[in-house]
C-alpha angles and dihedrals in degrees: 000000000000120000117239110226120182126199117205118197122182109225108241093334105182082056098045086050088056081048094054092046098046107020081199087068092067115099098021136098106271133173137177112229144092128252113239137083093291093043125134152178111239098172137349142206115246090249090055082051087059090062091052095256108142132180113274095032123132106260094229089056093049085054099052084050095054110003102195096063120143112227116207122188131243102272091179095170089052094046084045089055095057096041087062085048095057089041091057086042099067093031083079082066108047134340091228108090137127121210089220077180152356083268106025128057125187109208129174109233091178084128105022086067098035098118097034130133105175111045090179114045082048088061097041082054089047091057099039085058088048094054102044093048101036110013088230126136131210144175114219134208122201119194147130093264148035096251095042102055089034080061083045102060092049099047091075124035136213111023098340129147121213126180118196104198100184094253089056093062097093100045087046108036115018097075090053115114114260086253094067097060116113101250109025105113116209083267088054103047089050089052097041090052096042081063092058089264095125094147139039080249091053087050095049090054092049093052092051097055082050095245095213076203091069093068093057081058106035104029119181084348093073096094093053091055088051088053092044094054094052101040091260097118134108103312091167109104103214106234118180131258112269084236101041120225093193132001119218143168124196132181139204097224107213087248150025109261143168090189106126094206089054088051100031082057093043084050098054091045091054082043087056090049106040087048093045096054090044096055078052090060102037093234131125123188131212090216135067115189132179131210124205124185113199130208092280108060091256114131120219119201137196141156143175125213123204135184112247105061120238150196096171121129093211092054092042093049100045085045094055097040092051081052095053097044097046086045122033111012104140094031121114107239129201093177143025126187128172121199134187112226148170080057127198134175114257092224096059092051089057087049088054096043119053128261082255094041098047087049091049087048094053095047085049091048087046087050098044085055098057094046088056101047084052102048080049094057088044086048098221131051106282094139128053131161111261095229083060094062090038085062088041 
């Protein structure tokens, strides 16, 4: 029996956030960003789309296309807030989810829909709770794999509900242009069409005339391709270890950006996160690692390790930051994800240390902390702790 995997995407969540804040906000053009040269749209509301202005475009260049757009800044914490909210929110259907991004879950509802009639109406109803508890909005794909109800949920926006059934591949997807499939980055689209594949459909009959053009572009992910266009793909939703070996967090930004404020802010979010959830399970880690995904799908890691073990937001952030400067400054990014690793439990470490250690580790932390918040602010390193330049 197939597995039902569901995809839930909230509709331009950064903007609906900046609609829950200030009601005033709905129905008019709206976009996150900042003026200035380095200025850019991250999201949009729909009505901001209907001027032309798109994610990723230069601020100034959105206001000349619809001048009375209302620019809202980034409020990371707050988006964070109501992510958590939606994640508590579908754990009430099934355990098995995956957070693919601050704004979209996968979640496996095999069970959950079991004895359904009606798949429809259940979610309607889904997305109506959602709604009333948290004012968020969401589309939602329902299929037999990853890849195929992630391709659900975007085939209808806002609010929509789309079910591909297998047999329904070839009437739903296979018309799309080659640009809205899942996977092909804005490189791949302009090569695949300059070989005649100017839809999925196109794709599909290539592949199956074993376009020997299709290896030099794809590469060792062709056969994933092949699985994804019949229903044969990754139909397994990652879930995490009971007793965690690492804790990470990881998010899709709306655009591609080489822009080191949009990812040190995405950073310090994932830092928030990945230290918060941490403190909830009483681990710290001795390693920080970064992970960078370019425009072309590949994933670059790196990580530092370090000898005192830490949960702290502020050590984690200014970790990962050092990472991503020293390593990928001028690299476009599509994803950024931060993880804690090397774990142990808290309390172990307490057993291991003595009562007077473990106080005087605590107090160092604390002030290590506070250095760091206040070189930040001074923007350079004009404070440091004396037992540190003693070891120097």
């Amino acid at each position: 029996m197939r597995k039902i995997i569901v995809h839930i995407d909230l509709n331009t969540f950064f903007v609906r956030c900046e609609e829950i804040k200030d009601p005033s906000l709905e129905h008019k053009a709206v976009g996150i960003g900042h003026l200035g040269r380095s200025g850019i749209i991250s999201t949009c509301s729909y009505e901001a789309r209907e001027k032309g202005v798109r994610s990723g475009m230069p601020t100034f260049q959105a206001v000349k296309l619809c001048p009375h757009l209302i620019l809202k800044p980034v409020d990371f914490d707050f988006y964070l807030k109501k992510s958590s909210e939606f994640q508590k929110f579908l754990q009430r259907y099934t355990s098995i989810i995956h957070m693919a991004s601050i704004d979209e879950a996968y979640a496996d509802f095999s069970e959950t829909l079991k004895d359904v009639k009606d798949v429809v109406s259940f979610f309607r109803k889904l997305q109506q709770d959602l709604y009333k508890e948290t004012q968020l909005k969401c589309s939602i794909g329902v299929a037999t794999t990853l890849f195929l109800a992630k391709m659900g949920s975007d085939y209808k926006k806002p609010q929509g509900i789309t079910i591909i059934r297998n047999r329904d591949i070839k009437d739903i997807l296979y018309p799309l242009p080659i640009e809205d499939m899942y996977g092909i980055g804005k490189k791949t689209a302009p090569r695949l069409k300059g070989i005649g594949i100017d839809t999925i459909g196109d794709l599909k009959e290539h592949i199956d005339n074993h376009d020997p053009l299709l290896e030099s572009i794809f590469g060792k992910y062709l056969d994933d391709v092949k699985k994804e266009l019949v229903g044969e793909s990754n139909d397994i939703v990652p879930t995490e270890d009971a007793d965690p070996k690492s804790i990470g967090n990881s998010s899709t930004l709306t655009h591609d950006t080489a822009n080191p404020i949009e990812i040190e802010k995405m950073l310090l979010s994932l830092s928030k996160e990945v230290a918060r959830r941490a403190k909830k399970e009483e681990k710290i880690g001795y390693t920080v690692q970064i992970t960078v995904k370019d425009t072309s799908f590949i994933s670059h890691n790196k990580s530092k390790t370090f000898e005192t073990p830490t949960n702290d937001e502020g050590a984690i952030y200014e970790i990962s930051r050092d990472l991503y400067h020293k390593n990928f400054d001028d690299v476009e990014v599509r994803l950024v994800g931060v993880t804690l690793q090397n774990l142990i439990s808290i309390r172990d470490m307490a057993i291991q240390m003595s009562l007077f250690d473990y106080e005087k580790y605590e107090e160092e932390s604390e002030t290590k902390l506070l250095i760091n918040e206040l070189n930040r602010k001074f923007k350079k390193d004009v404070l440091t702790r004396m037992s540190d330049l003693e070891r120097k």
